[in-house]
N, C-alpha and C positions, 0 to 999 in steps of 0.2 A: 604725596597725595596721588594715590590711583584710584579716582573711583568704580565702585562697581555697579551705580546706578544714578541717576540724573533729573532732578526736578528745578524744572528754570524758575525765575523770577524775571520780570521785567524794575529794572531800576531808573529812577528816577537819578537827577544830579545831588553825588555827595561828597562831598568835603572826607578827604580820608586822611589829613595831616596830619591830625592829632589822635590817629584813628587807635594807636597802642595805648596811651595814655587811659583813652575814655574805656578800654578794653579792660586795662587793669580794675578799672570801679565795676566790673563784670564778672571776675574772676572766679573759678572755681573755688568755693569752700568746702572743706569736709562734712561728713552731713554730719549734723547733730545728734546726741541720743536720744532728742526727742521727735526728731524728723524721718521721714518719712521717705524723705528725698532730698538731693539738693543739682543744683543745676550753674554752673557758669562757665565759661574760655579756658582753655586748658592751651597750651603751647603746640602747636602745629607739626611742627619738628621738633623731634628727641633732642633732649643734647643744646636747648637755646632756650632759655628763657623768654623769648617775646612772644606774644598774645597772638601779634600779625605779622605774619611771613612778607614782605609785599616788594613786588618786582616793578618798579615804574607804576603805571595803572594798576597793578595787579595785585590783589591781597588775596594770601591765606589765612582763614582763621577756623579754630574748630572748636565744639559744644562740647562740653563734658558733662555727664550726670554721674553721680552717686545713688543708688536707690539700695532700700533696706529691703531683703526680699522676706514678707511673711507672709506664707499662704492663709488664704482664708479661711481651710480647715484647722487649721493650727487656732488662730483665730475663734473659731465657732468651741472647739472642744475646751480651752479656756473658759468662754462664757457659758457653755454647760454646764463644768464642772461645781461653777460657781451659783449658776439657777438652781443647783439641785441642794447645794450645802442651805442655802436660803430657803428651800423647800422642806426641807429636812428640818430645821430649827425652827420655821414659823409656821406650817403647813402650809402656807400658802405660796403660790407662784408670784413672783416678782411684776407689780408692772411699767406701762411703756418707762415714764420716767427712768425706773431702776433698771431695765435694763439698759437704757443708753448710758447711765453710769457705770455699769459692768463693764461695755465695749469698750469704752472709753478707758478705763480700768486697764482692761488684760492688755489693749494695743496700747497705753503706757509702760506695762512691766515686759512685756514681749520685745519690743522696739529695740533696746539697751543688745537682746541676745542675737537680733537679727543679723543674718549674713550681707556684707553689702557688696552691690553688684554694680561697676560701673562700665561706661557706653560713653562712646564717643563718633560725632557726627560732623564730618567736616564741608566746608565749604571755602568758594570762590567767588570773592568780588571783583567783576571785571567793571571800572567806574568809567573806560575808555566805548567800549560796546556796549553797557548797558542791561549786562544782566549780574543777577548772584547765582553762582551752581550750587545746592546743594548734594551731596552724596547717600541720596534715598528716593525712594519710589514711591512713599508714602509724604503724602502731602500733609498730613497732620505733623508728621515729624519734621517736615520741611519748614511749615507754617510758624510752629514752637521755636526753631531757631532764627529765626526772620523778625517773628514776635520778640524776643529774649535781646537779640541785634539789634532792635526799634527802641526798646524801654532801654537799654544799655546805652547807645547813642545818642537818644529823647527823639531820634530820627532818624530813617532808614526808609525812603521811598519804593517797597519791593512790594510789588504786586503778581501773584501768580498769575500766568499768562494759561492764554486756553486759545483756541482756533476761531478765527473770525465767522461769525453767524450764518455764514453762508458755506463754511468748507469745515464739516465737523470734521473731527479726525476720523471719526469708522466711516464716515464718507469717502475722506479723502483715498482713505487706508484702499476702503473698498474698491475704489475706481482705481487703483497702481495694483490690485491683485487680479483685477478682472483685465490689463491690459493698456491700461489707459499709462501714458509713457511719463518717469520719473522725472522727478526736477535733477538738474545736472547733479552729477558727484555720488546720486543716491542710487542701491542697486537692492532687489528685493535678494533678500535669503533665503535658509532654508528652516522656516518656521514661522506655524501662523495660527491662529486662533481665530473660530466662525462663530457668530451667536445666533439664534434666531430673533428677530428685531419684536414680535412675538407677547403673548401674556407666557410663553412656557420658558421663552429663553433658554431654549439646550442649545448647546455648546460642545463646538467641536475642536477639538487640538491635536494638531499635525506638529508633528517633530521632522524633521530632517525628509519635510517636504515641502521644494519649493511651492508656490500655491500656482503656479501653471501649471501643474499636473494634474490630470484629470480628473480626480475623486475632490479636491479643493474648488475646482472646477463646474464639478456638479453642485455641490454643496451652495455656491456665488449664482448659480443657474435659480435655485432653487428659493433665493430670496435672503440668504444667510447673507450678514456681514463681518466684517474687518475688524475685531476688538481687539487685538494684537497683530503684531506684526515684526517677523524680521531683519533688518535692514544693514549693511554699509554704506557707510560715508567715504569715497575717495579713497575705498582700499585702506583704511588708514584706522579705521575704529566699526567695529561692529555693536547690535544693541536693539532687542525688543522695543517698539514705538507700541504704549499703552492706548486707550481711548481718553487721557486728558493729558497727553504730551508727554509722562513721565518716560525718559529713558531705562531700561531694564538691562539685567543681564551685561551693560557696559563693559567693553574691551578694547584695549588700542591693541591695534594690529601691529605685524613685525612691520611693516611699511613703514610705522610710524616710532616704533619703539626699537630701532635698529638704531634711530639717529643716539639713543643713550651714549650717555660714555661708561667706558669699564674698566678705567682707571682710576674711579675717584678714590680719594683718600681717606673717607667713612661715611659711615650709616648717612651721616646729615649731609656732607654732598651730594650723597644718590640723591637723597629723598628731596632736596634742592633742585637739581634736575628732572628726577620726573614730576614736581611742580611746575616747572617751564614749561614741559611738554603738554604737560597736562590741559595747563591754564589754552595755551594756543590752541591746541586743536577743539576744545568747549568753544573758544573766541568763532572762530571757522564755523561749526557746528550748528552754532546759535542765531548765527547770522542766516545758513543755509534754511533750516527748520523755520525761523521767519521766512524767508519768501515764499516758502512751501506753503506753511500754512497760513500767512497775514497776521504774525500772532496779535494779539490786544489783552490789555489788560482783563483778570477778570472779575466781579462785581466781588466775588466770593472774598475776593483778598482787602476789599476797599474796608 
């Protein structure tokens, strides 16, 4: 597990003993040919059958989806084909009723030919510090595997976290690009994103410019704030801080990924290892970004 992007959870105490077992009544099944979709735990690491990876406090588990891909065109030109045969043979156009039996219809015969397309979203339950990492930026998709972990356990106290009411993040953001001095470990980069706070909301985006440089500069003079931002952690992991905490762009640096070993014996050692790695500097991370920002649960997840 390397992720490439980071949306916390604040956790509550859980019991992860029997955490594979209950994992297996969660399982991925193949989707059906009448489905649409289907969604459960797929194994974390290649090469091992279990659900959960788990190092002392520490679990790996990851979401599996199957999804059938049929576009909506394909879709529409189906139930044309078919309003117009019923057109043709009674003069008259089909209504509401019939044509909800139509759709209903072609995305039953369609479904069977669909291509399917599956995704996989992993995560990290640290039940020692108190958070779960998922591996995305999107909180909807974060939320879905949180949700899926809650109904699959009957319980899973994860509530996404967001910035205590007094230190937004494009506040906070703003005040460390306009100068105001980082909490230990943390070092601005080079990349940043200004919005206008505004009914127009334009938006400015700087690449591979630190934001003490003059035209970012101007820009923080001028009333714009902090909706992105670039940052390192203690040399050791770099990563875009969003306006609702989500980690972006995520990378562990050589600092931190020198400690690998490169003699393992295959794919599932590596990927064992940089599990370790992974989980500990999230642990570090997690802890730090709390003090930063006072995180607190937020309503949205209750």
């Amino acid at each position: 597990m390397m992720f490439r992007n980071v949306t916390f959870f604040r956790l509550g105490p859980l019991h992860t003993d029997n955490l594979e077992s209950r994992l297996q009544e969660g399982a991925l099944k193949p989707v059906a040919l009448s489905q649409m979709s289907s969604c459960g735990f797929v194994p974390p690491i290649p090469g091992d059958d279990r659900l959960a990876y788990m190092q002392q406090d520490v679990s790996g588990i990851t979401l599996g989806t199957q999804s059938r891909l049929l576009p909506a065109s394909v879709i529409a030109d189906k139930i044309a084909a078919e309003v117009k045969r019923i057109e043709q043979e009674t003069g008259a156009r089909p209504g509401r009723g019939t044509l909800r039996n139509i759709k209903e219809t072609a995305i039953a015969e369609l479904l069977p030919k669909a291509f399917i397309i599956s995704t996989q979203v992993d995560a990290i339950i640290d039940t020692r510090a108190g958070f779960v990492a998922v591996d995305t930026a999107s909180r909807t998709v974060a939320e879905h595997l949180v949700s899926y972990l809650r109904s699959t356990l009957d319980t899973c106290p994860a509530i996404p976290v967001t910035a205590g009411a007094s230190l937004h993040p494009r506040a906070r953001m703003t005040m460390w690009a306009s100068g105001e001095a980082l909490p230990q470990g943390f070092q601005l980069s080079d990349s940043i994103d200004l919005v206008d706070p505004g009914d127009n909301g334009a938006t400015v985006k700087m690449r591979h410019h630190l934001p003490q440089c003059d035209e970012a500069q101007t820009h923080l003079e001028a009333g714009k704030v902090v909706d992105r931002l670039a940052l390192t952690f203690r040399d050791r992991c770099s990563f875009v801080l969003d306006n609702q905490l989500a980690l972006r762009k995520f990378k562990l640096l050589d600092a931190a990924t020198d400690s690998l070993p490169t003699d393992t014996d295959s794919l599932a050692d590596e990927l064992r290892a940089r599990f370790t790695l992974m989980s500990g500097e999230l642990r570090e991370l997690y802890a730090a970004l709390t003090d930063a920002f006072v995180l607190i649960p937020s309503k949205s997840g209750q």
